[in-house]
C-alpha positions in Angstrom: 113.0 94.1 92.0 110.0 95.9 93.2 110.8 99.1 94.8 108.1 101.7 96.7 108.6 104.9 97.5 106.1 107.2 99.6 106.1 111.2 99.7 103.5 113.4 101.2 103.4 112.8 104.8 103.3 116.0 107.0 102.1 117.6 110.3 99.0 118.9 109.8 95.9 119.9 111.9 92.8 118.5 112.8 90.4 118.3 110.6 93.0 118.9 107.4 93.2 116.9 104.7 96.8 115.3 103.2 97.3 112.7 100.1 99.8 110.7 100.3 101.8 109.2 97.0 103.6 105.7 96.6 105.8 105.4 93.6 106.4 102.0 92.1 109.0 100.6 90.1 110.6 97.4 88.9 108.1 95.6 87.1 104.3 96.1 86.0 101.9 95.7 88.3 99.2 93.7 86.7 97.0 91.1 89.2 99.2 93.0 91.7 97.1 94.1 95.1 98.9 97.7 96.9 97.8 98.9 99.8 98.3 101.4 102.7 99.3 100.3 106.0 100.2 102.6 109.3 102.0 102.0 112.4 102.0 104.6 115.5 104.0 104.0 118.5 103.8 101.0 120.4 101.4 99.7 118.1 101.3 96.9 115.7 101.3 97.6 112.0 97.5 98.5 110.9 95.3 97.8 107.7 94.2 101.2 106.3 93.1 100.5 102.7 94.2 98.3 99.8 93.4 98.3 95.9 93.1 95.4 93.1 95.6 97.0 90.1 93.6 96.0 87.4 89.9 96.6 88.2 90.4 99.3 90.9 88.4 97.2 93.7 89.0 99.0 96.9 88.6 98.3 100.7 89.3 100.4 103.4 89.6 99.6 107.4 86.2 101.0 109.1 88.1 103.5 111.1 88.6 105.7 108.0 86.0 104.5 106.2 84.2 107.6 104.7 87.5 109.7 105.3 90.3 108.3 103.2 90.4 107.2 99.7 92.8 105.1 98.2 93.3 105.5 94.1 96.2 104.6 91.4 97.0 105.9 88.5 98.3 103.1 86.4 100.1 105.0 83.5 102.0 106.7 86.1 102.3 103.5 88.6 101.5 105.4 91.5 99.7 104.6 94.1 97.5 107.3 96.6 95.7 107.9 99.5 93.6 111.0 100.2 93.0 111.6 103.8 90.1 114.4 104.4 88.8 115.2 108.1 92.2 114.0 109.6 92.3 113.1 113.6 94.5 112.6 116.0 94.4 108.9 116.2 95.7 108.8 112.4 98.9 109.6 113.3 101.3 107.5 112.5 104.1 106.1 109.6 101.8 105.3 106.6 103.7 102.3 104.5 102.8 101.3 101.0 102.6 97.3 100.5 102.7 95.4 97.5 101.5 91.8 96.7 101.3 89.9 93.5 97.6 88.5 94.4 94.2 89.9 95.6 94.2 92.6 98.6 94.3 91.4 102.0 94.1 92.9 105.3 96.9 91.2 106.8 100.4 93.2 106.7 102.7 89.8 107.1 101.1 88.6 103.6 102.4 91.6 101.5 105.7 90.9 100.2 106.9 94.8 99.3 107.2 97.8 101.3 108.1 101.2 101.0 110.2 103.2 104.2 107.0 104.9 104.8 106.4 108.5 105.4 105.2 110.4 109.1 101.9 111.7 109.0 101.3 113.8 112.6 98.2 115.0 113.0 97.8 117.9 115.9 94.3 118.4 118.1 
């Protein structure tokens, strides 16, 4: 059983930065896809950035393209995502996904989640 587990959410203020951590268990994650997801209220769940396992391809959404970075650190199984120049808009519950295929933007095709972790960001 795959589980994830976030950490490093906060309240922080504009223009900070914050990385966030997803730590995953149950099995290895070879030909696996992760990715970051985030959902603010009254929205629906959004794409942020998502990574091949093996290879490291990345994509990220164009609205924090240039800003965040998503990584993993395979010995450790750990997933991140390094948000510099934070706004407003980016607040929101950031979820790590999981998917034994290549990334995709669409949230409904990832098949693990983590309880996701509150990032506020203050003006």
């Amino acid at each position: 059983q795959v589980q994830l587990v976030e950490s490093g959410g906060g309240l922080v203020q504009a223009g900070d930065s914050l990385r966030l951590s997803c730590a995953a268990s149950g099995r290895t994650f070879s030909g696996y896809a992760m990715a970051w997801f985030r959902q603010a209220p009254g929205k629906e769940r959004e794409f942020v950035a998502a990574i091949s396992w093996i290879g490291g391809s990345t994509y990220h959404a164009d609205s924090v393209k240039g800003r965040f970075t998503i990584s993993r650190d395979s010995a450790k199984n750990t997933l991140y995502l390094q948000m510099y120049s934070l706004k407003p808009e980016d607040t929101a519950v950031y979820y790590c996904a999981a998917r034994n295929a290549i990334p995709v933007y669409t949230a409904r095709l990832y098949d693990y989640w983590g309880q996701g972790t509150q990032v506020t960001v203050s003006s």
